[in-house]
N, C-alpha and C positions, 0 to 999 in steps of 0.2 A: 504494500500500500504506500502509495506515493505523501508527502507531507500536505500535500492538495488536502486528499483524498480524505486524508486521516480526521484535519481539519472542519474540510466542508462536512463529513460525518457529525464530526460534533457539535457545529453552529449548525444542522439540519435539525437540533432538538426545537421541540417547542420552548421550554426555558434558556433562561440566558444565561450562559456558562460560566461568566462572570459576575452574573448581577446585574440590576441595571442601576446602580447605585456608582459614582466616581471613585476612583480610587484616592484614598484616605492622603497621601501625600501629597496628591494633583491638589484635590480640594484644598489642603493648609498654603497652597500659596496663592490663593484667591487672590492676597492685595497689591500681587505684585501683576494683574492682570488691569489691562484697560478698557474698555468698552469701545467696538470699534477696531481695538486690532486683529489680526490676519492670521490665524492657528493652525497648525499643522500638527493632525494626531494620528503620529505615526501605528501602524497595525493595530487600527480600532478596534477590529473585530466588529461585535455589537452593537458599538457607539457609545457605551457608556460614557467616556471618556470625553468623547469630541463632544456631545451632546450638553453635557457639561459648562464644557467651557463656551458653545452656543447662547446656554442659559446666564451664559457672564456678562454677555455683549459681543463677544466674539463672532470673527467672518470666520468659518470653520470651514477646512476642507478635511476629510477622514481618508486617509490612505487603506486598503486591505487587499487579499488576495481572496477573499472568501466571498462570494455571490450572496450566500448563504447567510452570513456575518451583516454585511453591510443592505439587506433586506431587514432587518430585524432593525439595523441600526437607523436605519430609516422612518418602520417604524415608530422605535424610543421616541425620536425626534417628533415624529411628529403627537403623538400622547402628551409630551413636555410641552408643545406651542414655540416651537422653535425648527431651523430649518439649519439642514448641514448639505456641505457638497459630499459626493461619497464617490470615490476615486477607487475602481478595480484596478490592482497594480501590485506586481511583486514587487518589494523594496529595494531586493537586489539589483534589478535590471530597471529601475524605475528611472526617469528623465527627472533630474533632481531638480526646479528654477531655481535658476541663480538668485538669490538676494529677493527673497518674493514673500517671508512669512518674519512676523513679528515674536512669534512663539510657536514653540516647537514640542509638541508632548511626547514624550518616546518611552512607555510605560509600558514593562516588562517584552521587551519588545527582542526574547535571546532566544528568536526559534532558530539563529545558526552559527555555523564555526568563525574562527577568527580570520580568515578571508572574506567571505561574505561579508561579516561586522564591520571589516575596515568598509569596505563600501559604503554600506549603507553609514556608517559615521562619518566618513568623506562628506556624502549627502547633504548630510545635516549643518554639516561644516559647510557648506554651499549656499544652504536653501534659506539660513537665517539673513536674515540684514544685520548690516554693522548697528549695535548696541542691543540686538536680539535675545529673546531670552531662550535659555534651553531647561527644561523641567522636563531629569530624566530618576528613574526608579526602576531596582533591577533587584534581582538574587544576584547574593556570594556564592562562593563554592562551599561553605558551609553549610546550604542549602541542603544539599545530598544528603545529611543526615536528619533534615527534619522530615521532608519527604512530603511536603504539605504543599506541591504547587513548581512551576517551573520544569527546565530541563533537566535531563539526566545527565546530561553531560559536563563535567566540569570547564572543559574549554568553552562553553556557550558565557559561563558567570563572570560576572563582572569582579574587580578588586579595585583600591583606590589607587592603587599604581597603574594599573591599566585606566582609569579613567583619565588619569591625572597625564598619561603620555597622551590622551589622545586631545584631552582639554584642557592642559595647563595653561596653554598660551592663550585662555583667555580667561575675565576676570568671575573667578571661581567665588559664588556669595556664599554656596551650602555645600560642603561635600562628607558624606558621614557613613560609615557602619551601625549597622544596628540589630538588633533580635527584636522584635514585636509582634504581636499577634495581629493577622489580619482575616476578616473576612469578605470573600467579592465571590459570592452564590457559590457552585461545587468544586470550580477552578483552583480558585485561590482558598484556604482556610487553616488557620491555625498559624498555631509558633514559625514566621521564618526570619530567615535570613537574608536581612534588607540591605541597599546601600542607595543613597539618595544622592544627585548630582542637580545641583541650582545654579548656572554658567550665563553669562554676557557675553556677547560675541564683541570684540572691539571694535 
């Protein structure tokens, strides 16, 4: 079964594999959002997420690969009274706009290896504008052992070293480890292993 395949099986549920509730990190940086600007919510899935920050003031475009995903996510959106663009696109091979989004959501977003990730973190590195914001949230490799959510693969998980090569050169407001408990419907739940990236593009 191909990672399509696996996917579109899961977002073919009637519930939403995440919740349709934002995720708990996204939400806490509400103040640093404006009403108005231009979002990019990378591998929506659902929409939770983009829908979200739609409900902020935000011009939301939702990136995903999943038909399946971004129908639902459509949906949420429209149940909420708000409106999202919703963009079918692998992120790998995606046509990244140069300088085109004000904010940039990339929320749990480690469905691959560290060849693909440079890419798609290239991307992001592209797609913001200079003084852009990036609000990203990931599993560590610590992850493996709680077993509540994410990849199985350690090379998929993020570390603050790896973040910190890939985003130092810009100015870094949040960058942190953590253990909390999260829940986002049967996806995500329980004890993991967080690390949180709050980044300004110069």
């Amino acid at each position: 079964m191909s990672e399509f395949e696996r996917w579109e099986g899961r977002f073919a549920a009637q519930d939403y594999v995440f919740g349709k509730e934002p995720n708990a990190f996204l939400k806490a940086q509400a103040s640093l959002l404006r009403a108005g600007e231009s979002a990019l919510a990378l591998a929506d899935g659902e929409g939770r997420n983009g829908v979200w920050l739609a409900e902020q003031g935000l011009v939301v475009t939702a990136v995903d690969f999943s038909p399946a995903a971004q129908k639902k996510a459509r949906k949420l959106a429209q149940e909420r009274g708000v409106s999202i663009d919703t963009q079918i696109a692998d992120l790998v091979d995606w046509n990244w706009p140069e300088s085109r989004f004000d904010v940039v959501a990339a929320i749990f977003i480690q469905f691959c290896g560290p060849d693909e990730r440079e890419r798609i973190f290239e991307g992001i590195r592209r797609t913001l504008k200079p003084g852009g914001l990036l609000l990203m949230e990931g599993y560590r490799p610590e992850q493996l052992a709680y077993k509540t959510g994410g990849p199985s693969r350690v090379e998929n998980l993020y570390t603050v070293d790896l973040l910190r090569r890939h985003f130092g050169d810009w100015r870094i407001v949040t960058l942190q480890s953590h253990d909390s408990v999260i829940t986002e419907g049967s996806g995500h739940g329980g004890m993991s292993a967080l690390i949180d990236l709050v980044a300004r593009k110069p």
